[in-house]
Each structure stands twice: as structure tokens, then as C-alpha cells.
N, CA, C and O atoms as CSV, one atom per row, in Angstrom:
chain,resi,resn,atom,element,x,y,z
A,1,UNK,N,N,98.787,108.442,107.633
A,1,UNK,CA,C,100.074,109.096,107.547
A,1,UNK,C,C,99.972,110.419,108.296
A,1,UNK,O,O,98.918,111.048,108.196
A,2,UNK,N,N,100.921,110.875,109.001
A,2,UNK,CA,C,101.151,111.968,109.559
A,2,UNK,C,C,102.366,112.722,109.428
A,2,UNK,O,O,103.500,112.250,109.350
A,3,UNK,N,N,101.950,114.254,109.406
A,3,UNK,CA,C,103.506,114.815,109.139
A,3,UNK,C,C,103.415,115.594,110.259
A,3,UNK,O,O,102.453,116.228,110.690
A,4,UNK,N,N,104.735,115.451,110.759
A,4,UNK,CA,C,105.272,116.634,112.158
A,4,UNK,C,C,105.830,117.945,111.770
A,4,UNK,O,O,106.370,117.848,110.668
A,5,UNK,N,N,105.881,118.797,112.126
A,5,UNK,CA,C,106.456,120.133,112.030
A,5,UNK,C,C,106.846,120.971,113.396
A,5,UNK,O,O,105.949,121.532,114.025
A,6,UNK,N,N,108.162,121.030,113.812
A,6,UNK,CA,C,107.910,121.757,114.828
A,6,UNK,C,C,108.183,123.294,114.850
A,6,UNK,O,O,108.070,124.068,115.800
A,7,UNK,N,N,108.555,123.533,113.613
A,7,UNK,CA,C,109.063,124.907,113.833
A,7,UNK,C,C,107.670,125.877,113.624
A,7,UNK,O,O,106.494,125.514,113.584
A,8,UNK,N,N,108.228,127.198,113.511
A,8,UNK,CA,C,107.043,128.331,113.390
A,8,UNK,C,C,106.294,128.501,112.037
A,8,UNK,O,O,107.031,128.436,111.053
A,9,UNK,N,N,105.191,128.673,111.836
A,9,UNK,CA,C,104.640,128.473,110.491
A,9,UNK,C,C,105.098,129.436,109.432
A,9,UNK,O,O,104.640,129.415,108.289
A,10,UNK,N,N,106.065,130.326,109.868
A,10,UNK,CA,C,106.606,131.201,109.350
A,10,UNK,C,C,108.259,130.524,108.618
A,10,UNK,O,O,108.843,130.937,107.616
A,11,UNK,N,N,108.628,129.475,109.475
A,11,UNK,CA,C,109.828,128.652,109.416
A,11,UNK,C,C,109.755,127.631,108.648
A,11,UNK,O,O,110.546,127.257,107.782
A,12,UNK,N,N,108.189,126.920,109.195
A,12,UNK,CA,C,107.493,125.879,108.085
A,12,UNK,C,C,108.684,124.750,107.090
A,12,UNK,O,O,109.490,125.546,106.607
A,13,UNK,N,N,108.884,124.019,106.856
A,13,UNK,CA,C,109.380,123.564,106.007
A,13,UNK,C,C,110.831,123.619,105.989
A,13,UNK,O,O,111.357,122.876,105.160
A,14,UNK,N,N,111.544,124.274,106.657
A,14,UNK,CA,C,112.946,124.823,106.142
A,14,UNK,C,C,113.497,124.938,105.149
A,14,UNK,O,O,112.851,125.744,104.479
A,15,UNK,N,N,114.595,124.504,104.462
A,15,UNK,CA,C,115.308,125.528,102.811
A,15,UNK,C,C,114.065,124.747,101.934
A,15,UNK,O,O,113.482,125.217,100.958
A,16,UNK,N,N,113.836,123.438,102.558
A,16,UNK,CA,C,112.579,122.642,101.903
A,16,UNK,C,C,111.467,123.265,100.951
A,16,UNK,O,O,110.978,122.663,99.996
A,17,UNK,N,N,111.084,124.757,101.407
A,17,UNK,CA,C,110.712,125.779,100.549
A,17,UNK,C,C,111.211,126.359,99.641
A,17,UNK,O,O,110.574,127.222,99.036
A,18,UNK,N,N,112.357,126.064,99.345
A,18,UNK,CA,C,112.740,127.310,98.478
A,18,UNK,C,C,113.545,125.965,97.208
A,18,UNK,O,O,114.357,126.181,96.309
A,19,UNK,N,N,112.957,124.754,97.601
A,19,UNK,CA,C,113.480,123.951,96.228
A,19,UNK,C,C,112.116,123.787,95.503
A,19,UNK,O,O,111.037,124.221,95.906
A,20,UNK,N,N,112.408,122.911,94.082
A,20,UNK,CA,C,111.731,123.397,93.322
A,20,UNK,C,C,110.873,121.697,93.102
A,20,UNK,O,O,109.847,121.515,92.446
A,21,UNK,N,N,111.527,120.818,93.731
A,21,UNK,CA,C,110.876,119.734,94.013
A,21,UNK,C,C,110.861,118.630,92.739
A,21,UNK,O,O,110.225,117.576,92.728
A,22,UNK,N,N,111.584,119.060,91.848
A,22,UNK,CA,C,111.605,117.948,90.390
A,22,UNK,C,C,111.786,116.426,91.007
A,22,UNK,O,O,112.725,116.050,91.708
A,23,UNK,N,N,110.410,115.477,90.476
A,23,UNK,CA,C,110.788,114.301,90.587
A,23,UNK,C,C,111.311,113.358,89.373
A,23,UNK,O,O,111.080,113.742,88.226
A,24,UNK,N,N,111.773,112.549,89.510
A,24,UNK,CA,C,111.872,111.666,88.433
A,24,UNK,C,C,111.240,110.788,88.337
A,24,UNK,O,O,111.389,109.763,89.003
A,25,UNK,N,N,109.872,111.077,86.987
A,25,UNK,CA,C,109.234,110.386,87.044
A,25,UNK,C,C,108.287,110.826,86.210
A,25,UNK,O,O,108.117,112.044,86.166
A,26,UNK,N,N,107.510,110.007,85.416
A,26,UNK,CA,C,107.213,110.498,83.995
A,26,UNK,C,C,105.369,110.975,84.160
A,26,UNK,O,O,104.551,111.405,83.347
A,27,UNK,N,N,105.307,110.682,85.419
A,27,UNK,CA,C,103.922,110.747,85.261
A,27,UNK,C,C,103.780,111.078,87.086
A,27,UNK,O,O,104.652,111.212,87.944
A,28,UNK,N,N,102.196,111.128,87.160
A,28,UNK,CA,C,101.714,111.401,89.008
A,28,UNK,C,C,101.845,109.210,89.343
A,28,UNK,O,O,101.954,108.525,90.360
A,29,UNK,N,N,101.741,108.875,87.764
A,29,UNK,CA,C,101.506,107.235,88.083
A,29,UNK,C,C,102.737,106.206,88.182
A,29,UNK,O,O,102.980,105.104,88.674
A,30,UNK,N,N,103.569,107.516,87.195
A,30,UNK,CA,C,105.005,106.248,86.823
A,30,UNK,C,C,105.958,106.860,86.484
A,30,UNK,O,O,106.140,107.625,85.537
A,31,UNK,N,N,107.030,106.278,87.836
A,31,UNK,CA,C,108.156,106.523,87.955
A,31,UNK,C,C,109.174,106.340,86.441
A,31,UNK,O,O,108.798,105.528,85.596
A,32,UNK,N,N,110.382,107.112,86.226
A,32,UNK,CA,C,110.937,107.062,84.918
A,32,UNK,C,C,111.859,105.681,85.298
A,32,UNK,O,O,112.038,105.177,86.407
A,33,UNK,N,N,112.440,105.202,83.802
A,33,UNK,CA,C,112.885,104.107,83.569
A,33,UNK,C,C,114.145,103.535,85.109
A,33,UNK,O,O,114.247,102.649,85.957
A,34,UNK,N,N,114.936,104.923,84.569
A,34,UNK,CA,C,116.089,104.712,85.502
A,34,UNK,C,C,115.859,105.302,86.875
A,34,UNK,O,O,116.905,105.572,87.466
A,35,UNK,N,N,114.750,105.564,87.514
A,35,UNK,CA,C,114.725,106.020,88.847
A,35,UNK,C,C,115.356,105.309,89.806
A,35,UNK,O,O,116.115,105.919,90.559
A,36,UNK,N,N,115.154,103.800,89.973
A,36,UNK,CA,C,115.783,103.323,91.086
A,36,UNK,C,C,117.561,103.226,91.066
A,36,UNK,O,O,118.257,103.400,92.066
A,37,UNK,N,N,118.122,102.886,89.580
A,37,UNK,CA,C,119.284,102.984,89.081
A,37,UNK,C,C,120.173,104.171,89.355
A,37,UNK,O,O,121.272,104.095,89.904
A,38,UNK,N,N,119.501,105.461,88.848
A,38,UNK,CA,C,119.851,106.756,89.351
A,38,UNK,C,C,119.841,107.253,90.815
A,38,UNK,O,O,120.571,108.146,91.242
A,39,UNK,N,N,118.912,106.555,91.541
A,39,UNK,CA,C,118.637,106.862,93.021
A,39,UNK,C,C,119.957,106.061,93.544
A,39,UNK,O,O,120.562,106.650,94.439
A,40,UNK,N,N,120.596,104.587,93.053
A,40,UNK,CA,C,121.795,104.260,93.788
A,40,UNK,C,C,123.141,104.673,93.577
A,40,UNK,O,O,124.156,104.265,94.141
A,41,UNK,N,N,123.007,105.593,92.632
A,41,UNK,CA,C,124.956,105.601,91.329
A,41,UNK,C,C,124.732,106.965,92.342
A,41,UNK,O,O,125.752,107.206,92.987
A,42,UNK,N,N,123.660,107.854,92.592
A,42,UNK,CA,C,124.267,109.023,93.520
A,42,UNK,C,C,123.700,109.400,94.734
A,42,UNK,O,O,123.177,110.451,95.103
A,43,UNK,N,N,123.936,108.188,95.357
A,43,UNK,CA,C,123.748,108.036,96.752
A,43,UNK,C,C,124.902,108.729,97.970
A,43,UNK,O,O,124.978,109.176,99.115
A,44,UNK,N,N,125.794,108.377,96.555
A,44,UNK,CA,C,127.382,108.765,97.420
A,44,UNK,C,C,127.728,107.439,98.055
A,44,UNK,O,O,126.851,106.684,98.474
A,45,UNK,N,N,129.150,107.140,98.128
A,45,UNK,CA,C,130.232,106.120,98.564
A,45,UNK,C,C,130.778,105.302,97.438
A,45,UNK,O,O,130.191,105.344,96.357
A,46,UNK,N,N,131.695,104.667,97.566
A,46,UNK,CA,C,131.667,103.588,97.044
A,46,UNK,C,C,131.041,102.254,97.785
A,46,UNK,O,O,130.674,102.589,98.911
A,47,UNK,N,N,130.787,100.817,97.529
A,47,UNK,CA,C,130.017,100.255,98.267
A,47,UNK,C,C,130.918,98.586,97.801
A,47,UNK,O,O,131.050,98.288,96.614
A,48,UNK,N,N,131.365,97.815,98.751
A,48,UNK,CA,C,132.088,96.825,98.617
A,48,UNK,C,C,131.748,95.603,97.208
A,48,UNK,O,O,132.168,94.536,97.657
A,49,UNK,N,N,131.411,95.447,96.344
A,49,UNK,CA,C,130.792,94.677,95.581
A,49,UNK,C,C,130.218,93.434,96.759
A,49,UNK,O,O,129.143,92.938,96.421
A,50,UNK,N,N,130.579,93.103,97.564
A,50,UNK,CA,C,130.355,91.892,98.541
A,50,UNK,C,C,128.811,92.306,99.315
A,50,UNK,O,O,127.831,91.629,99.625
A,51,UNK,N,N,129.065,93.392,99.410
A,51,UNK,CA,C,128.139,93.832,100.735
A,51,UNK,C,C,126.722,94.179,99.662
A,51,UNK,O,O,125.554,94.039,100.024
A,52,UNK,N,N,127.202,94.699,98.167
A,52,UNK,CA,C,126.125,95.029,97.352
A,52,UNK,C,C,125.636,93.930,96.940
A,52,UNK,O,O,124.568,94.105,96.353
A,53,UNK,N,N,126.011,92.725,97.007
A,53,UNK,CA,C,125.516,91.265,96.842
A,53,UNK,C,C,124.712,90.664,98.077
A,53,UNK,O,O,123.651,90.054,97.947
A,54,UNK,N,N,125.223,90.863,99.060
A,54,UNK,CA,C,124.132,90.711,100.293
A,54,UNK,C,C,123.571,91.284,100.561
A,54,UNK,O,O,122.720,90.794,101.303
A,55,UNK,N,N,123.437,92.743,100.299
A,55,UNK,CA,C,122.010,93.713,100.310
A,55,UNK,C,C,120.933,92.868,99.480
A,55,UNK,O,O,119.753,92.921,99.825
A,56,UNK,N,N,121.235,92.277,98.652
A,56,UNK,CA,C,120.339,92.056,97.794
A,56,UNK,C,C,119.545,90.849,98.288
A,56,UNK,O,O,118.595,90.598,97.546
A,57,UNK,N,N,119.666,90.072,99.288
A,57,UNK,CA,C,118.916,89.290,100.134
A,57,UNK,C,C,118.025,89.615,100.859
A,57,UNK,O,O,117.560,90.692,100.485
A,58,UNK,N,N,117.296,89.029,102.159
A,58,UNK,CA,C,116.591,89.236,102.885
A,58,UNK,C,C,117.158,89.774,104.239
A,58,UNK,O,O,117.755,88.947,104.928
A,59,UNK,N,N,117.038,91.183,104.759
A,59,UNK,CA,C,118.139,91.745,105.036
A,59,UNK,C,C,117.973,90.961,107.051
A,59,UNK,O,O,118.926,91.011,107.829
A,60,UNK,N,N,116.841,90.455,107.362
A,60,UNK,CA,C,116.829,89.966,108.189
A,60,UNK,C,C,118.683,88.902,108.190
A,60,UNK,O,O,119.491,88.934,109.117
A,61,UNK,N,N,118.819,88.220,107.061
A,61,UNK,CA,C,120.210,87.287,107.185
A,61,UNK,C,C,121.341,88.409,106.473
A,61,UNK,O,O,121.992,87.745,105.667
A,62,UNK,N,N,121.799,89.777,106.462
A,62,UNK,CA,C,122.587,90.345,106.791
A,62,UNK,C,C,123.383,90.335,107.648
A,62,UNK,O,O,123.023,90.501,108.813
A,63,UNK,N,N,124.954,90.097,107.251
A,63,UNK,CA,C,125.607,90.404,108.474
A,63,UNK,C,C,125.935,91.702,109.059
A,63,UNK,O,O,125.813,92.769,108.459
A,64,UNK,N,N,126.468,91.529,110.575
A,64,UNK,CA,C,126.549,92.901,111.397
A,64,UNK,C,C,126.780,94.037,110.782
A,64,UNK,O,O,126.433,95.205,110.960
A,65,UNK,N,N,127.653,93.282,109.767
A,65,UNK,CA,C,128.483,94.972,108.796
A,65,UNK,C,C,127.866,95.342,108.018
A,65,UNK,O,O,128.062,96.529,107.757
A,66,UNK,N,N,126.817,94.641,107.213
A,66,UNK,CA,C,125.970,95.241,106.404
A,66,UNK,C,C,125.059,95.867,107.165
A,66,UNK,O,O,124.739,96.993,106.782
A,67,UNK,N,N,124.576,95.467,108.093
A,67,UNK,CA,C,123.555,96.045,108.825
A,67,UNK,C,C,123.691,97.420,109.418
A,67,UNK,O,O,122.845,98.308,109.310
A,68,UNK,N,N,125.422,97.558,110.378
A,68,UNK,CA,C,125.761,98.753,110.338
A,68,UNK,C,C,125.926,99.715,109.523
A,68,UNK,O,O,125.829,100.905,109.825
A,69,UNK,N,N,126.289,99.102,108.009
A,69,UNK,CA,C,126.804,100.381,107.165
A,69,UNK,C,C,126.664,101.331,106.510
A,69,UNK,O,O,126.648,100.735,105.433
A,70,UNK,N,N,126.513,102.604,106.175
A,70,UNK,CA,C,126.271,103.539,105.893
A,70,UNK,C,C,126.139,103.479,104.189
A,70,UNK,O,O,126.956,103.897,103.368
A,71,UNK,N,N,124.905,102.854,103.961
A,71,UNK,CA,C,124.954,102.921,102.284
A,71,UNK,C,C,123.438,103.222,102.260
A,71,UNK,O,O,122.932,103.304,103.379
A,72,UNK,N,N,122.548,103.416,101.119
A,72,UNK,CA,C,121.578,103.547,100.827
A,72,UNK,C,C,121.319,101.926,100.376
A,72,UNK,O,O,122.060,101.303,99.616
A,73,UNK,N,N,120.273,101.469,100.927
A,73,UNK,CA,C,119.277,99.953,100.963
A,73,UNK,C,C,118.672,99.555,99.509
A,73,UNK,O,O,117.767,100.220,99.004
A,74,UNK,N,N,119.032,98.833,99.105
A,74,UNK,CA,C,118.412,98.841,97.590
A,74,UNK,C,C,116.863,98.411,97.499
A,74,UNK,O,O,116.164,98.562,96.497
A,75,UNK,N,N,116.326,97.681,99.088
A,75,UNK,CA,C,115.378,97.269,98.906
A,75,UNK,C,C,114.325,98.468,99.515
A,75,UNK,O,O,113.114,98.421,99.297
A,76,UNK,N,N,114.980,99.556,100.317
A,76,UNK,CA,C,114.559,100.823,100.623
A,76,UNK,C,C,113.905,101.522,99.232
A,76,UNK,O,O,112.725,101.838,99.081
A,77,UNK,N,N,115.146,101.694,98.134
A,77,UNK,CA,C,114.974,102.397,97.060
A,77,UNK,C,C,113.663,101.720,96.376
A,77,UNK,O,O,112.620,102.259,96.006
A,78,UNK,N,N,113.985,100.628,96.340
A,78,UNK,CA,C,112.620,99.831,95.657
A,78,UNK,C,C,111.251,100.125,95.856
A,78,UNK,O,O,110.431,100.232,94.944
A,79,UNK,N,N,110.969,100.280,97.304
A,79,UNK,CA,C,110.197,100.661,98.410
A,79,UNK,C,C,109.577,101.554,97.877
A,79,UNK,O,O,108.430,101.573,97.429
A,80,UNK,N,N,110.755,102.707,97.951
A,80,UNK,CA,C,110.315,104.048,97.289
A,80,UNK,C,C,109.821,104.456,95.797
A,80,UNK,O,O,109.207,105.490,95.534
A,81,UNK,N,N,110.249,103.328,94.754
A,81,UNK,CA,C,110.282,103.240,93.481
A,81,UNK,C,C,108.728,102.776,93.323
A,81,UNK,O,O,108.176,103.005,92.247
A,82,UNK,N,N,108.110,102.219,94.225
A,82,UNK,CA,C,106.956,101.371,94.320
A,82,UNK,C,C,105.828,102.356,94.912
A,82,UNK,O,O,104.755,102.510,94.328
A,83,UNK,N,N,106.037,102.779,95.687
A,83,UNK,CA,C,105.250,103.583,96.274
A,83,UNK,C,C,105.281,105.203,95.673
A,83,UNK,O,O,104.226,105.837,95.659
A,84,UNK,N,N,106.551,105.823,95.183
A,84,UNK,CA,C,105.722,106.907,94.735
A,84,UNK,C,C,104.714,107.126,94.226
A,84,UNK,O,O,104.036,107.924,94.873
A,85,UNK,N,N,104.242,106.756,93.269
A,85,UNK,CA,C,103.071,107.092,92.686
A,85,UNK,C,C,101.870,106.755,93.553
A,85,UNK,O,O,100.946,107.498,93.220
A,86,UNK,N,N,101.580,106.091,94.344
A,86,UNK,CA,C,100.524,106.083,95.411
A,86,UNK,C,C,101.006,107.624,96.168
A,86,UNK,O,O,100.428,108.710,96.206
A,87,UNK,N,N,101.892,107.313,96.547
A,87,UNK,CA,C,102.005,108.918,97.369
A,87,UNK,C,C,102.106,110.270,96.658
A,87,UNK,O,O,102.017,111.173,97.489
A,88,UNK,N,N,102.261,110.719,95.422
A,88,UNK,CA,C,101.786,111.567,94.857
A,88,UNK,C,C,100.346,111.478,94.794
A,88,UNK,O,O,99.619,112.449,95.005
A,89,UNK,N,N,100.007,110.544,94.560
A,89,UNK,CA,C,98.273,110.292,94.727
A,89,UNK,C,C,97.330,111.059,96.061
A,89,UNK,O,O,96.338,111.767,96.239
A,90,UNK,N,N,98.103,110.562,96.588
A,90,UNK,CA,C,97.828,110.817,98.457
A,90,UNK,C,C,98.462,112.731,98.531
A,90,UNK,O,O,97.662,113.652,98.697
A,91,UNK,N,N,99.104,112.825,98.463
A,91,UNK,CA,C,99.389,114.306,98.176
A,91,UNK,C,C,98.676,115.098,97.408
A,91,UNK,O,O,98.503,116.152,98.020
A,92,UNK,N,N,97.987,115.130,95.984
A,92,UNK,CA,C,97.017,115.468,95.551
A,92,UNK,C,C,95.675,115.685,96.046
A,92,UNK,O,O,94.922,116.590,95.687
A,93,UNK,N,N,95.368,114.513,97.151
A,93,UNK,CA,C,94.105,114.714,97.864
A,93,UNK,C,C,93.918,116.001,98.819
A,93,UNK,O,O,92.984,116.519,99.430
A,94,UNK,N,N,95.453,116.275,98.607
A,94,UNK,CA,C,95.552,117.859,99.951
A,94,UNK,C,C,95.205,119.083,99.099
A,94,UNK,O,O,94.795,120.126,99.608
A,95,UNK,N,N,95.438,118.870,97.406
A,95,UNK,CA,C,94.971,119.779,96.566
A,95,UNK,C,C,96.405,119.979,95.696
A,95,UNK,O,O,96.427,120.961,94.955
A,96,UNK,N,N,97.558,119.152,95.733
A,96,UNK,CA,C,98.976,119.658,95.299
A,96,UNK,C,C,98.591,119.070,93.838
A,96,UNK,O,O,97.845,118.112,93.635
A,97,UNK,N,N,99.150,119.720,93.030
A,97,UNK,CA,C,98.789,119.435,91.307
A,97,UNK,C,C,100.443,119.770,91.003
A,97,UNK,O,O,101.260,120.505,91.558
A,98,UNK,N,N,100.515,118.693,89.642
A,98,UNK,CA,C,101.957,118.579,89.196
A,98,UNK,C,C,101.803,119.342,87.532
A,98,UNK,O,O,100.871,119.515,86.747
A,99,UNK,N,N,103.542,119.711,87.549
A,99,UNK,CA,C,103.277,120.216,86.055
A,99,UNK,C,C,104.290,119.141,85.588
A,99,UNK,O,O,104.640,118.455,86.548
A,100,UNK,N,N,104.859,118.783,84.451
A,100,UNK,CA,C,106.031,118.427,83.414
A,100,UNK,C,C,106.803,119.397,83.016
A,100,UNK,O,O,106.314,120.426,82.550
A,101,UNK,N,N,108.253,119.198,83.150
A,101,UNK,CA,C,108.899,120.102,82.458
A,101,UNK,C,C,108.882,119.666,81.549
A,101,UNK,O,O,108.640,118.569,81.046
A,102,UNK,N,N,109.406,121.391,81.058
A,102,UNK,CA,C,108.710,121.547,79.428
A,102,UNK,C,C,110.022,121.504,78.929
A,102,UNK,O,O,110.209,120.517,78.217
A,103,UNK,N,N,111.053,122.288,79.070
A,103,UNK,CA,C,112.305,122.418,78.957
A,103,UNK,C,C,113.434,121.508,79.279
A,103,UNK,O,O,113.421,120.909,80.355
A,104,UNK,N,N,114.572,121.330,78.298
A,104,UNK,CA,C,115.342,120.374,78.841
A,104,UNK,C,C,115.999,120.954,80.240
A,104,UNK,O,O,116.342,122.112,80.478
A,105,UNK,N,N,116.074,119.697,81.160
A,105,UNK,CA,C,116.625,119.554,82.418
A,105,UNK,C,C,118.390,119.656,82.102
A,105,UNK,O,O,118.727,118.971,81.136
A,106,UNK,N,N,119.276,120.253,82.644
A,106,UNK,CA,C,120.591,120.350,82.866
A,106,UNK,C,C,120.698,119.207,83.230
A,106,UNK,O,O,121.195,119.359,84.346
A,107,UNK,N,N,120.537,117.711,83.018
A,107,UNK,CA,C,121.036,116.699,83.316
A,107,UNK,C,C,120.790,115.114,82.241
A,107,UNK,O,O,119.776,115.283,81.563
A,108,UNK,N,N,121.215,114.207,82.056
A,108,UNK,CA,C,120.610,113.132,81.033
A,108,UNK,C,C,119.535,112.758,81.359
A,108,UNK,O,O,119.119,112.066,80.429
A,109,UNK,N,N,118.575,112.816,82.402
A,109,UNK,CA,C,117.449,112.137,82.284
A,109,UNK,C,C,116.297,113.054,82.459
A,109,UNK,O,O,116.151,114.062,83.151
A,110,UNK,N,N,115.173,112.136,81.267
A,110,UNK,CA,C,114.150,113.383,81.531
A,110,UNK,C,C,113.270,112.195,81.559
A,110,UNK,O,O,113.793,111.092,81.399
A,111,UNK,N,N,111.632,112.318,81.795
A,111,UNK,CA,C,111.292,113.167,82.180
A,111,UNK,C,C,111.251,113.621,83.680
A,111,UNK,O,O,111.831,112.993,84.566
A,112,UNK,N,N,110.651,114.557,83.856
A,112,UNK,CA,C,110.408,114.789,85.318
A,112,UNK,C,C,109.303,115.773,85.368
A,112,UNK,O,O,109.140,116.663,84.533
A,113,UNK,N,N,108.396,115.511,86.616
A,113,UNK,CA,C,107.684,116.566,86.878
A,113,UNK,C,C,107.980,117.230,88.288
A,113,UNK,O,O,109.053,117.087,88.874
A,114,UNK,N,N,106.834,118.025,88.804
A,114,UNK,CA,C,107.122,118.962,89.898
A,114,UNK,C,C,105.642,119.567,90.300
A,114,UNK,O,O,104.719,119.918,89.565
A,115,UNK,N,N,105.776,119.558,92.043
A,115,UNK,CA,C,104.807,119.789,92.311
A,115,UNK,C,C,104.581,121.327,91.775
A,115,UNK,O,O,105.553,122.036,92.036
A,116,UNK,N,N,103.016,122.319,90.757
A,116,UNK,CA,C,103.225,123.484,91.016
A,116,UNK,C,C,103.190,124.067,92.006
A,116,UNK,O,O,102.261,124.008,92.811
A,117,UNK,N,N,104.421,124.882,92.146
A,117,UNK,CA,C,104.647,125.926,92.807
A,117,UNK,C,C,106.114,125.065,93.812
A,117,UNK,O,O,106.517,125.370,94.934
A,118,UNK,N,N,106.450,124.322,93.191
A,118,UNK,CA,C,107.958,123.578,93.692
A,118,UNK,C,C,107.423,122.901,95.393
A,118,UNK,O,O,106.257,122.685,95.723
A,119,UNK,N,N,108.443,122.720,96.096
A,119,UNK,CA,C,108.480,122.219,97.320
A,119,UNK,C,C,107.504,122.834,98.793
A,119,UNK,O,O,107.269,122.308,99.881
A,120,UNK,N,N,107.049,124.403,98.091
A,120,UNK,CA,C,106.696,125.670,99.381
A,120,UNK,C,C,105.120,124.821,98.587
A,120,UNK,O,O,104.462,124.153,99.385
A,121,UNK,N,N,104.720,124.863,97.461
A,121,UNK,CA,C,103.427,124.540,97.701
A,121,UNK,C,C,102.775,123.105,98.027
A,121,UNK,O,O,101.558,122.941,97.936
A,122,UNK,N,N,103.879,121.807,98.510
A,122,UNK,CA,C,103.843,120.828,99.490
A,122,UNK,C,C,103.542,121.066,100.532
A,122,UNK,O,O,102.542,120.524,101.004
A,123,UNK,N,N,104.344,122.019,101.315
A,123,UNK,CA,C,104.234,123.024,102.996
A,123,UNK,C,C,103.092,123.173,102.580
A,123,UNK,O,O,102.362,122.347,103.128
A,124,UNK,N,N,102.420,123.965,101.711
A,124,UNK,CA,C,101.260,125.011,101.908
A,124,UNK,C,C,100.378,124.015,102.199
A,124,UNK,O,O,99.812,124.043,103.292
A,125,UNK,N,N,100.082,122.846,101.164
A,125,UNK,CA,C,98.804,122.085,101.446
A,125,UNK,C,C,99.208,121.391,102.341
A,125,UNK,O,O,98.370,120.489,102.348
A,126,UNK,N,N,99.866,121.186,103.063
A,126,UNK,CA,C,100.287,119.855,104.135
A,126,UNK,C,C,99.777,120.495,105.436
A,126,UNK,O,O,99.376,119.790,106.361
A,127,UNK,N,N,99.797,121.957,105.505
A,127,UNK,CA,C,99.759,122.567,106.933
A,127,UNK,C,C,98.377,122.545,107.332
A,127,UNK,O,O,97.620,122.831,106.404
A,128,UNK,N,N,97.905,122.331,108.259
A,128,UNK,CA,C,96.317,122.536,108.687
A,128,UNK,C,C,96.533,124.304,108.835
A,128,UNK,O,O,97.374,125.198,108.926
A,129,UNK,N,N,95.391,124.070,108.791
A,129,UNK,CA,C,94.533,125.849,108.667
A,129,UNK,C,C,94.710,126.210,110.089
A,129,UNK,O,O,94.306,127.296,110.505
């Protein structure tokens, strides 16, 4: 895996620093119940019930319009639902350590953790020396 950066190490990351990086997800191993569920209800759009039925195939036999359309991939989300926890794994090896919030979250689902020191200490270990 490789990460690009082109800006100044001073620029580093963009607003990307200054969030606080909460994932959803109960552990560095396992994603929370409703992650993939929650990842599609606020994706934004509405989405044709038709087209959300043929996403759900093999997107190779998608038609043109699904293929063009501007929705979030359910088999993308999955992707991602599957693989976080390997990639927090893989991120840790750079030295990034997670905490749990302790406090309730302003929203219905908990848990969640976060890299310490939010999103700037991702930048920090990601950057070569």
C-alpha cells in the first residue's frame, strides 16, 4: 500500500487534520453492528428501489445506468466493512494506537473508537521522516 501526498508537510493532510477521526466500530478487530447499514442510509440521495436491487448482483451484469450512477456501491461498503479491521491493523504497524470513547457520542450509535490524537496523528505516522 502506498499513500501520496503532494502538498507541503506543513499542509500535510488538509482539514483531514483537524478531524477527530471517530470510527464505527467496536474494536481495532470489529466493526459495530450497523456499520455497513449506517454507511448506506447517509450516503446521501435517494436511490431507485430497482437499481438498489441490481446493485446487489454481480456488478459486471449491471446495466449502463447503474453503472453510471452516482450512488454509493453496496458491494464497495462491504469491501470496506471487511477490511477495516485489517487496515487498522496495518496502520498500527506505523505506531497509530486507538482509544474508545468514553462518553456518549451526540448520535444513536455507539460504540466507536479513534485514532489517539484524531486524524493529525494518522498524517504524523504515515509521513516518512
Amino acid at each position: 500500500m502506498c499513500i501520496l501526498e503532494r502538498a507541503s508537510k506543513d499542509e500535510s493532510g488538509g482539514n483531514t487534520q483537524y478531524m477527530g477521526a471517530w470510527l464505527r466500530m467496536k474494536s481495532v478487530e470489529l466493526v459495530s453492528e450497523d456499520f455497513e447499514q449506517h454507511f448506506m442510509e447517509n450516503a446521501g440521495g435517494f436511490l431507485d428501489p430497482t437499481v438498489v436491487a441490481e446493485t446487489a448482483r454481480d456488478p459486471e451484469s449491471w446495466s449502463a445506468a447503474a453503472k453510471a450512477g452516482s450512488f454509493v456501491d453496496p458491494n464497495g461498503v462491504a469491501t470496506l466493512a471487511e477490511n477495516a479491521p485489517d487496515t487498522l491493523t496495518w496502520a498500527s504497524g506505523f505506531g497509530v494506537r486507538y482509544e474508545t470513547l468514553e462518553a456518549p457520542f451526540p448520535a444513536l450509535v455507539q460504540p466507536r473508537i479513534s485514532p489517539s490524537g484524531g486524524a493529525l496523528a494518522l498524517i504524523e505516522a504515515f509521513e516518512s521522516p
